[in-house]
C-alpha positions in Angstrom: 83.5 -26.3 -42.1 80.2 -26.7 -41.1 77.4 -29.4 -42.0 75.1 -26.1 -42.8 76.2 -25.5 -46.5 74.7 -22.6 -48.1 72.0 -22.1 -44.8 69.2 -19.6 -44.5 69.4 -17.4 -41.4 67.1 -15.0 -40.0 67.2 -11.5 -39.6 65.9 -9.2 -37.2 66.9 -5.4 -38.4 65.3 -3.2 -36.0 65.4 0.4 -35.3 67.6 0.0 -32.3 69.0 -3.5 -32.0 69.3 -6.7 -34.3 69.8 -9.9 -34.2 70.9 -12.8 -36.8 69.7 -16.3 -35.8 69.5 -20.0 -37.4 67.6 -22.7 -37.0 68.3 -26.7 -37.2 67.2 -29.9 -35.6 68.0 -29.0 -32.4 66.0 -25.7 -32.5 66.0 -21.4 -33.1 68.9 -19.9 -31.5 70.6 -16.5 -31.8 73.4 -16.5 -33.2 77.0 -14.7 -31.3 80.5 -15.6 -30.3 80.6 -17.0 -26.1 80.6 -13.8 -24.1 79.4 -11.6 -27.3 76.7 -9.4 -26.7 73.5 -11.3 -28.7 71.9 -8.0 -29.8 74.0 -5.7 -32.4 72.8 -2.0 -31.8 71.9 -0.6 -34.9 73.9 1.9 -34.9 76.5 2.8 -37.4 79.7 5.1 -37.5 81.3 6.4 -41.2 84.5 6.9 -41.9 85.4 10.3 -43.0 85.8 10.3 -46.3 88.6 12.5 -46.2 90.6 11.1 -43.8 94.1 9.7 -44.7 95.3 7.9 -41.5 96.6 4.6 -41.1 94.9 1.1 -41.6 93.7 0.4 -38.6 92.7 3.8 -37.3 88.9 4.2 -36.4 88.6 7.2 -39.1 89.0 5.2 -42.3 87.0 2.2 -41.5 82.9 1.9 -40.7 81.9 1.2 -37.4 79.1 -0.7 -36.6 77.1 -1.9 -32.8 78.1 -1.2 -29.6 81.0 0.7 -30.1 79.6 2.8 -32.5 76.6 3.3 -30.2 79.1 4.1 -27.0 81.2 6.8 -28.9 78.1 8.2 -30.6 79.2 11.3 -27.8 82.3 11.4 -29.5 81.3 11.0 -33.0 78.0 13.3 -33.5 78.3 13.7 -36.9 79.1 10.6 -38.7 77.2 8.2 -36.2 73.4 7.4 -37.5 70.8 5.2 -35.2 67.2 4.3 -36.1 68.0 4.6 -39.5 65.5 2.5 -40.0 62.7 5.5 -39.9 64.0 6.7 -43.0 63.4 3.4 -45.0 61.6 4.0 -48.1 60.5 7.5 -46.8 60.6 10.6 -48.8 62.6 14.1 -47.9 59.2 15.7 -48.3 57.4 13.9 -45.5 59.0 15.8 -43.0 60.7 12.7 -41.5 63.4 14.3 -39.8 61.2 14.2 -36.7 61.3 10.7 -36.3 65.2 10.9 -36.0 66.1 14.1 -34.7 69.7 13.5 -34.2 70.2 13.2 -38.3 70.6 16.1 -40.8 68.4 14.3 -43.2 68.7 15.6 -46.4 67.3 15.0 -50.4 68.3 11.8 -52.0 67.6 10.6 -55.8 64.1 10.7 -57.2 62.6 12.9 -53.6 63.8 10.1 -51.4 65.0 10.4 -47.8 68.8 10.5 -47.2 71.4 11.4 -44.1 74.4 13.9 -44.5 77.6 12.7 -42.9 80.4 14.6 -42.9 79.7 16.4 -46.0 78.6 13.3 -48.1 75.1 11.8 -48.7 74.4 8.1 -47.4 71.3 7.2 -48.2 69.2 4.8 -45.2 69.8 1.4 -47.6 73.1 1.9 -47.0 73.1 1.8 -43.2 71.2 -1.0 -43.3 73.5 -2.6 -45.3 75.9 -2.4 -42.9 74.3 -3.6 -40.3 73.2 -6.4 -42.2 76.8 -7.4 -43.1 77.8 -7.0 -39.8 75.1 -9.7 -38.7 76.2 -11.9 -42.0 80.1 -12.2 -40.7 78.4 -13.1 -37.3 76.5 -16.0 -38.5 79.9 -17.1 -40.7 81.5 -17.0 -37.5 79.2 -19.5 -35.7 78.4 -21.4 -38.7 81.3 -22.1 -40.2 80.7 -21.4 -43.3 79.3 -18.6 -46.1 76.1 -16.8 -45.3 74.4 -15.4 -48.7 71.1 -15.9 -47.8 68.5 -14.5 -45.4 64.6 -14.3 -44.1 65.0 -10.2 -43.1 61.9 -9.3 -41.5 60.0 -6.3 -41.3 57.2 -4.4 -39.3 53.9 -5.6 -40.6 52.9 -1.6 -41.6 56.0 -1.7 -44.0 54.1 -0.7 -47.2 56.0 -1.3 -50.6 58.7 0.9 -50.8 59.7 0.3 -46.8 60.2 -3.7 -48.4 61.6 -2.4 -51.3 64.3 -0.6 -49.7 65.0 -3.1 -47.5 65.3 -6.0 -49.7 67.7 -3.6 -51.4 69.7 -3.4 -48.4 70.3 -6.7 -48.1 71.4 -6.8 -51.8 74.2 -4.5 -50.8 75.2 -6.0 -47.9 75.5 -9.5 -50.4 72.6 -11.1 -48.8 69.7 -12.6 -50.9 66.6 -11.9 -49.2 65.0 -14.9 -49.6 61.2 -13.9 -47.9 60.8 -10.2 -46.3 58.6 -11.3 -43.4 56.4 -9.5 -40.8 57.8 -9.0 -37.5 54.9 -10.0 -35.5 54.6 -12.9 -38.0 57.5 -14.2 -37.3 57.1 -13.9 -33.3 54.2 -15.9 -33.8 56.4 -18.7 -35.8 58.6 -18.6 -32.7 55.5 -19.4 -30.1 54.1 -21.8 -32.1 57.1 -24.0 -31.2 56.4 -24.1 -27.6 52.8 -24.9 -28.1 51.5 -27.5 -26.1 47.7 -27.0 -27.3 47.2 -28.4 -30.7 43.4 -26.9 -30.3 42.9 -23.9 -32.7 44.5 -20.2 -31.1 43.6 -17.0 -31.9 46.2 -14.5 -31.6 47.1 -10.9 -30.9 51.0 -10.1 -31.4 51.8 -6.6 -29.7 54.6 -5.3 -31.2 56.1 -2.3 -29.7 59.6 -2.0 -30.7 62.5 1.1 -31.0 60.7 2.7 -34.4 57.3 1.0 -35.0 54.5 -0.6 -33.5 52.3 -3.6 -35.2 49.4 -5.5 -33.8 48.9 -8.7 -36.0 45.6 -10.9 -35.3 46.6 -14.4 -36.6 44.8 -17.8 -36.5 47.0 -21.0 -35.2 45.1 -23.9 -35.8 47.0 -28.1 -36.1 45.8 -29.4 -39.7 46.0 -32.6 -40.9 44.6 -31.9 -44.5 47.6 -29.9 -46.1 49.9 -32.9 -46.5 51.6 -32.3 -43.3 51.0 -32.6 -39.7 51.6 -29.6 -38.2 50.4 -25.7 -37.4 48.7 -23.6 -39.9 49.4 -19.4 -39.2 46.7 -17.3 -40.7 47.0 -13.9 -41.1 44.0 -12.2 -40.2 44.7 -8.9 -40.2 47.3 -6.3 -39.1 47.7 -2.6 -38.4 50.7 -0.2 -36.6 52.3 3.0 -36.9 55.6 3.0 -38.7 56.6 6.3 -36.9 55.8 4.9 -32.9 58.2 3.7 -31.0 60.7 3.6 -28.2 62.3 6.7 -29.7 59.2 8.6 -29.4 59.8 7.7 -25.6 63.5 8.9 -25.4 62.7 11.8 -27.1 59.9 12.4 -24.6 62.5 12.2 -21.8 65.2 14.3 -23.2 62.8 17.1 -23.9 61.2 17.2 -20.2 65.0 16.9 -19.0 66.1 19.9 -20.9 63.0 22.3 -19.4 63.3 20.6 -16.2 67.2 21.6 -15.8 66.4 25.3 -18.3 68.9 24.3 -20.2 68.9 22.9 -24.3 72.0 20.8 -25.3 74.2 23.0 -27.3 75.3 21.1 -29.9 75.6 17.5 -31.7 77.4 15.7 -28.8 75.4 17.0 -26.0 72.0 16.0 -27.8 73.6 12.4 -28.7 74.6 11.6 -25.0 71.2 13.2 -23.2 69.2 10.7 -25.6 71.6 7.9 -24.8 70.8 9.1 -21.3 67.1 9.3 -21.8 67.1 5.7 -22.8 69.0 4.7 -19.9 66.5 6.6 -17.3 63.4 4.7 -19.3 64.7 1.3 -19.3 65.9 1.5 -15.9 62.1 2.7 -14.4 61.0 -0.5 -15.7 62.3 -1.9 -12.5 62.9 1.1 -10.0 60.4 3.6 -9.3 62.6 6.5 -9.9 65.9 7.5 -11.6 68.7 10.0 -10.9 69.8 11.6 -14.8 73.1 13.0 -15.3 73.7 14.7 -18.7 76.1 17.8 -19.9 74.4 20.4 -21.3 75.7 23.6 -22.3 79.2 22.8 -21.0 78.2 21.7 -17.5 77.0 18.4 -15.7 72.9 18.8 -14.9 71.1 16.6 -12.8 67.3 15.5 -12.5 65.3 12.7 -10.8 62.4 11.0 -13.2 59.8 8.9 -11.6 58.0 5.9 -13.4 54.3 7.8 -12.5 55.9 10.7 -15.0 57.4 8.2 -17.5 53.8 7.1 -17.9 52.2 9.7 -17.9 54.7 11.1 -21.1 53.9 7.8 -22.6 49.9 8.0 -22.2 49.5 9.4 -26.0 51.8 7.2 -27.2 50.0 4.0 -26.0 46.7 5.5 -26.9 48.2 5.6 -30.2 48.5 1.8 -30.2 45.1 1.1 -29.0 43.7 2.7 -32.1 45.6 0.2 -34.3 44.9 -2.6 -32.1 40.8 -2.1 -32.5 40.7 -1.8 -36.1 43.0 -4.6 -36.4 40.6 -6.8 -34.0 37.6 -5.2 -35.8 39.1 -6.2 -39.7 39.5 -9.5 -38.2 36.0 -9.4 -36.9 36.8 -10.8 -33.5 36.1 -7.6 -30.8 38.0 -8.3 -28.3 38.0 -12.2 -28.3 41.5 -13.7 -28.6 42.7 -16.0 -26.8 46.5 -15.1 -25.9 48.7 -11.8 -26.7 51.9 -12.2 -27.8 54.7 -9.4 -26.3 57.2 -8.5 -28.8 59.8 -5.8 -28.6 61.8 -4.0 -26.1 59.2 -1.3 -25.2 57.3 -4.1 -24.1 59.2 -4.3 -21.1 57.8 -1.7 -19.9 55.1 -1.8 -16.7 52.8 0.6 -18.1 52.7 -1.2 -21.7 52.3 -4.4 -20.3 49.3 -3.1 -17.9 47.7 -1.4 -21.1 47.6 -4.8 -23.2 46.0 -6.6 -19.8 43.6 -3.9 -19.7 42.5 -4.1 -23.0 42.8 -7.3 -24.1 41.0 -8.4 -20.9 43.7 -11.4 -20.2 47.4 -11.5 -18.9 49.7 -10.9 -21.6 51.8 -13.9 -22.4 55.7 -13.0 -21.8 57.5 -16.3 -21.8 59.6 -15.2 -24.8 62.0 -13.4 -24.8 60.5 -9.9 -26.4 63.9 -8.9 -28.0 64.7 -12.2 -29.5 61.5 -13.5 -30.8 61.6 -11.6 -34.3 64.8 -13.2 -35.1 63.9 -16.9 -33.7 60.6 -16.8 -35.4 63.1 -15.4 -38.5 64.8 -18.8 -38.0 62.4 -21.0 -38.5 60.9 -19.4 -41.6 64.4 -19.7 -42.7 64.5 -23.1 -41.7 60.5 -24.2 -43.3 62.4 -22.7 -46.9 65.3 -24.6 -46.5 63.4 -27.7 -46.0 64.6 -28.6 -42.8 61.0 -28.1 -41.1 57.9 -29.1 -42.5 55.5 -29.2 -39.4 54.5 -25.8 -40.5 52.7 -23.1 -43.1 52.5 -19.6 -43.3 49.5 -17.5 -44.6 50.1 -13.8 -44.9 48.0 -11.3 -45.6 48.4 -7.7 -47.5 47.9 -4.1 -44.9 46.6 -1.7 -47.8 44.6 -1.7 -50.4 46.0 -1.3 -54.0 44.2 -0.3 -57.5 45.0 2.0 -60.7 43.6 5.0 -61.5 40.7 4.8 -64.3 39.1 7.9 -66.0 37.7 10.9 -64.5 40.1 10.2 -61.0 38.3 6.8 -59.8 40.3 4.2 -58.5 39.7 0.9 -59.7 40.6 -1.5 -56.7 42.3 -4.7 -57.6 43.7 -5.8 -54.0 41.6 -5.2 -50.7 43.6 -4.9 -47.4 43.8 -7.7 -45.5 43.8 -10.2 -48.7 46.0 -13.3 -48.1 49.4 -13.5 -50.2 50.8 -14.8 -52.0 47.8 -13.6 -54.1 47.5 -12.3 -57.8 44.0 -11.1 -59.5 43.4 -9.5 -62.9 40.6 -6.8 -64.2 40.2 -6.2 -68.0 39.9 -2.3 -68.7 39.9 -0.2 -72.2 40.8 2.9 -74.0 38.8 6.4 -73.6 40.2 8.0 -76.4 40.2 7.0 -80.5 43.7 6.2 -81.9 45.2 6.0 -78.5 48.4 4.1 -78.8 49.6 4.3 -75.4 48.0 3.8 -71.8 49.4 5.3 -68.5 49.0 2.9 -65.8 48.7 4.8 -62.1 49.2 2.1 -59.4 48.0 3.6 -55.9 47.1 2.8 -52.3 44.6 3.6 -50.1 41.1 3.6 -48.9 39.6 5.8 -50.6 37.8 5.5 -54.1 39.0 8.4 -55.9 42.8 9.3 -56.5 43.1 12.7 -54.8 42.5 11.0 -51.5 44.8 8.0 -52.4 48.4 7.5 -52.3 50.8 7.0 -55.3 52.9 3.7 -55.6 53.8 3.8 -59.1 53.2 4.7 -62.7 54.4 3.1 -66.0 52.9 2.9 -69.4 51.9 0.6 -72.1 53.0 1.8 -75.3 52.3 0.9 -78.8 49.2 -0.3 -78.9 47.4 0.0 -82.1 45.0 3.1 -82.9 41.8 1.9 -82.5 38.3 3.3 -81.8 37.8 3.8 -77.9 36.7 1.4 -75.8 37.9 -1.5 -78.4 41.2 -2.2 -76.5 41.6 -5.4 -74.5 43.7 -4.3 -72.1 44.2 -7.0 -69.1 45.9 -5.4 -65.7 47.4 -7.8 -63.8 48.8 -7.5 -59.8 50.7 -10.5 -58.5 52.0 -9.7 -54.4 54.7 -12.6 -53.9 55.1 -14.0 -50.0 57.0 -10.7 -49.4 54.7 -8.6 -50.2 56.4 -6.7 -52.9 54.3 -5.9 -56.0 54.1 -6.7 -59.4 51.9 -4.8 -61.8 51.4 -6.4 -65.5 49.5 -5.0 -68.4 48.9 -6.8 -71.5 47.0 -5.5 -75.2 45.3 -8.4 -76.1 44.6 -7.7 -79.4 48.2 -6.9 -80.1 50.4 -8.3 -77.6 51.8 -5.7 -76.3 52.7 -6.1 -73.1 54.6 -3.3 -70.0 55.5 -4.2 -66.2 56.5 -3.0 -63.1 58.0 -3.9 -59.6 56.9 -1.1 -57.8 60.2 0.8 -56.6 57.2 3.6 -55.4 56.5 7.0 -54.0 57.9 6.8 -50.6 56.4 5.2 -47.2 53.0 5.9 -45.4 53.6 8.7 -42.5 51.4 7.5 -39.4 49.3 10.3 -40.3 48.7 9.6 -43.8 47.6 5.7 -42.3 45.6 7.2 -40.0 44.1 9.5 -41.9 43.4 7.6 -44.8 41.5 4.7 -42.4 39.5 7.3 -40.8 38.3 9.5 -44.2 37.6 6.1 -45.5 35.2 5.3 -42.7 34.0 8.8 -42.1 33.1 9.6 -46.0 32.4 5.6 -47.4 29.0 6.9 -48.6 30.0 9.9 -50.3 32.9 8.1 -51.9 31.1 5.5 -52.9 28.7 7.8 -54.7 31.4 10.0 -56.5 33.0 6.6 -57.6 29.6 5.7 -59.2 29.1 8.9 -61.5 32.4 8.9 -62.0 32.0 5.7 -63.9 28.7 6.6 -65.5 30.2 9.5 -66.9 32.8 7.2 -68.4 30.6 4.9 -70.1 28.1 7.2 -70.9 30.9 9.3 -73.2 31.4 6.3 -75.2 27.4 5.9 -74.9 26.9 8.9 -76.7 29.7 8.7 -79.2 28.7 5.1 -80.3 25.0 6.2 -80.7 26.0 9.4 -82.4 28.5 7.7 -84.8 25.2 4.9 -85.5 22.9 7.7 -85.9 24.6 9.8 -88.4 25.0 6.7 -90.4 21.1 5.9 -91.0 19.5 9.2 -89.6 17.8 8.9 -93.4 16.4 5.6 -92.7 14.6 6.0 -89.2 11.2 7.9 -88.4 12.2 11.7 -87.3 10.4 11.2 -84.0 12.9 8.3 -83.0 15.6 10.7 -84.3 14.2 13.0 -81.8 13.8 11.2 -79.3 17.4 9.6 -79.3 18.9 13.3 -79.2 16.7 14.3 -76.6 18.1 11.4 -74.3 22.3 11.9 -75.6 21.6 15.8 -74.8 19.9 14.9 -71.5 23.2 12.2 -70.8 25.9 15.1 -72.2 24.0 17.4 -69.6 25.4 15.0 -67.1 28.7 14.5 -67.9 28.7 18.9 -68.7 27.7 18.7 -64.7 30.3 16.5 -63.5 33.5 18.0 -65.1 32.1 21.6 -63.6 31.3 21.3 -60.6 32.6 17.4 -59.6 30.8 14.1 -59.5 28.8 14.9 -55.9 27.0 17.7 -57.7 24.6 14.9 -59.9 22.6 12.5 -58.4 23.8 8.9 -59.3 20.2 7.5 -59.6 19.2 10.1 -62.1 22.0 9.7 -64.1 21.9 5.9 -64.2 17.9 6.2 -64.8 18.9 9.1 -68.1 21.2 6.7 -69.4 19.0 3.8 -69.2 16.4 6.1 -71.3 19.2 7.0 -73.5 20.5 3.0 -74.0 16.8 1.9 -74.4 16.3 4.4 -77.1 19.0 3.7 -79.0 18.3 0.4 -80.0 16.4 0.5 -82.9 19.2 2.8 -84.0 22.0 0.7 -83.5 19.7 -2.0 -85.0 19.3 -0.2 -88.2 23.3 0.7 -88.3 23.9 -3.2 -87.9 21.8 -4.1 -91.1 22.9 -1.4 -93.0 26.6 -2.7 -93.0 25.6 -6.1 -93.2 23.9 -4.5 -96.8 26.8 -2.7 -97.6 28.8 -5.9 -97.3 26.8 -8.4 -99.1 26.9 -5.3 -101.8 30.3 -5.2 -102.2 30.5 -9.3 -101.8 28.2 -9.6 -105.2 29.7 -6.8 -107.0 
């Protein structure tokens, strides 16, 4: 047996490869029997789950790596690659074009699954394969049991993408002890070859098989946390959790099939042309041009690709990742001003990937690690700082979206701003609209925006059995607590009775790039606006309970107070309701925020005296009853 009892290794599940690795005094390193390929292809074969043959035979037993990848040909219909893309994603999202070589079908609760061979898997399960697959690796190296693992994933993962993969390494009998960022843990693994102990700034270009990330971090040596070692900030981050490599291959097999006028006519012919594909693009990474070969309708075609077309396929692609990588420089509020860029991922390879980083980043991209391996190394040592081995080092992640519930009239109340550091927890107090109301729906969403049509749904849960009491009286405190893996906790707790209801967000499905992009720009392009419909959107709230409060005071000593303060007081509550009439008709840009605010100033100024007078008139009524 080994000396590692019960160890932590690191995981790299990616789209197309993966890697398990460990870390101990003498370093990172990935982790594979001599003259075993380091890198498993994540690529898995089912059994049929009808077939009877004998043990042994490839039909009743799952496949998973390279010789599931090599016979994919042969196996169209049970074999599933980039799984991955389907990770916390709903049928309804249209997702099948990330994967296009998977019948993707309706799962439980609206989520994304894969039809093999007449049964549903769902994408969990194929990661759980390939997880346990990596797990018997690292028992084979180590010597021992492997239960536990840092799994990382791409830095865009929102919280059902972790969700679902943390529940793949449950089924795989892994506990996922932190769900790290990819380009995180790449910069873990080049902070151990750092020779400058001089604060860094750092951009970590992430272009892997299924996603791209672009992470800003901050590596500076401190003395003054109780160790000496390196401190990684998180900055900021941004990607595109449907851009990759496959976006490339796909790219290629399409131009093949027009260039030869002929489509691939049927499972098996598609699965070896993109096997193909990927052949031709990482081979014009060091030739200028490639002869394909690839059967299509029944006969062998032939076509020469040059790098010159390969890049200019690509061109929208890497555009693509130059959006993310300025609004992640701009949240970090550096420009263009950092002082090394990280390569991560295989697409990295690539000339033309490598010349758009230089050329925007204004410096030489650094490519001393190995781009394929430094996910899992960097996986390592996280693994390692939890086990206690390491202690030269500190972690400071940050959170990509921004989270809040919804509050009356379709406003969303933020709690969490993107880019806030985790672990991280934060609590607003909110109330009842309604008299008597004995349960509250909590709405948990995501997004830029400020009001809930333009937002995203995480999750929804309720508090129930709080006691009836008048609006507004309530003490209801909302609590969101994102641990170091960024999953999320939402708490709510009655004060006044104790009641309390949770959830761990098992979500709506995972942003689309479309949806990230387009929330990012409608929140830049329509801040104002939303910022103004969030404002009388509120008004309106308070100004209901305003008006019932006064009205309530007001009936109770009408008798007592001059008629022209009576007067005046319904003048303002009918000016206010006028409002609020305004607002449900025709929405909350139809009124003008300063008028409102300035009508229910009037109205609260006003109705002083009256709440005044209702104040002394129960304090008579209950020194009355007291004496009698």
């Amino acid at each position: 047996m080994s000396d590692h009892a019960d160890p932590i290794v690191g995981i790299d599940l990616g789209t197309t490869n993966s890697l398990v690795a460990f870390c101990d005094a003498s370093g990172p390193r990935i982790l594979a029997a001599p003259g075993e390929e380091r890198m498993v292809p994540s690529v898995v074969r089912f059994a049929d789950p009808n077939s009877r043959g004998s043990v042994g035979d490839q039909s009743t037993r799952n496949v998973v790596g390279s010789a599931a990848r090599a016979e994919a040909g042969r196996y169209p219909l049970s074999t599933i690659a980039s799984g991955k893309r389907l990770m916390g994603r709903g049928f309804a999202e249209s997702v099948s074009e990330s994967a296009p070589l998977l019948k993707v079908v309706e799962g439980k609760r609206g989520g994304a699954a894969i039809e093999v061979l007449g049964a549903t898997v769902l994408p969990e399960e194929v990661a759980a394969e390939i997880l346990r697959a990596l797990a018997a690796r690292a028992q084979a190296a180590l010597g021992t049991s492997v239960k536990r693992a840092v799994v990382t994933v791409p830095a865009w993962f929102d919280d059902a993408q972790r969700t679902a993969t943390r529940n793949a390494a449950r089924l795989a009998g892994l506990e996922p002890v932190r769900i790290l960022n990819e380009p995180t843990a790449a910069a873990l693994a080049y902070g151990i070859g750092r020779e400058a102990r001089s604060a860094e700034t750092i951009a970590v270009y992430d272009f892997g098989g299924g996603t791209f990330d672009i992470s800003i971090l901050r590596i500076e040596a401190d003395e003054t946390l109780g160790f000496s070692g390196d401190l990684f900030q998180v900055l900021a981050v941004s990607g595109d959790t449907r851009l990759g490599g496959d976006d490339i291959d796909s790219m290629v097999a399409d131009w093949f099939a027009r260039e030869v006028g002929v489509e691939a006519s049927g499972p098996s012919e598609a699965a070896m042309l993109r096997l193909e594909s990927e052949r031709a693009k990482v081979a014009l990474s060091d030739v200028e041009v490639v002869r394909m070969r690839a059967t299509l309708a029944g006969r062998e075609r032939e076509a020469s690709l040059t790098r010159t077309q390969l890049e200019l396929f690509m061109a929208p692609l890497l555009g693509r990742t130059l959006v993310c990588c300025q609004r992640a420089l701009k949240d970090a509020g550096l420009g263009a001003a950092v002082d090394r860029v990280v390569l991560v991922g295989g697409s990295t390879r690539i000339p033309a990937v490598r010349a758009l980083v230089r050329h925007a980043f204004g410096i030489e991209p650094y490519c001393a690690l190995n781009p394929d391996e430094v996910v899992a190394m960097g996986a390592a040592i996280q693994a390692s700082v939890l086990e206690g081995r390491r202690h030269d080092m500190l972690l400071l992640d940050v959170v990509p979206l921004s989270l809040g519930i919804e509050t009356v009239g379709g406003a969303v109340a933020k709690m969490i701003m993107r880019n806030s550091m985790v672990p991280l927890r934060t609590t607003e107090m909110f109330s009842t609209s309604v008299d008597g109301q004995t349960r509250v729906s909590i709405h948990v969403l995501q997004g830029e925006r400020e009001l809930v049509a333009d937002c995203r749904s995480v999750a929804r849960f309720e508090l129930v059995g709080v006691p009836p009491m008048p609006a507004g009286i309530p003490q209801i405190e909302v609590e969101f607590l994102i641990d170091a893996n960024g999953v999320l906790n939402v708490n709510a707790h009655e004060l006044r009775s104790g009641r309390r209801a949770q959830v761990q967000t098992i979500p709506s499905f995972g942003l689309t790039s479309e949806e990230s992009d387009r929330m990012e720009r409608d929140a830049n392009e329509h801040a104002r606006e939303d910022m103004s419909a969030h404002r009388v959107i509120d008004l309106a709230v308070h100004s209901r309970l305003d008006i019932k409060w006064t009205g309530e005071a007001l009936q109770r000593v009408r008798s007592e107070l001059p008629n022209s303060l009576v007067a005046q007081v319904e003048a303002a509550m009918a000016q206010v309701a006028a409002f609020i009439e305004k607002v449900q008709q025709s929405g909350p840009l139809s009124v003008s925020g300063d008028e409102f605010l300035a009508a229910k100033n009037a109205l609260d100024t006003a109705a002083v005296p009256v709440h005044e007078a209702a104040v002394l008139s129960s304090l008579r009524a209950q020194m009355a009853k007291e004496t009698s």
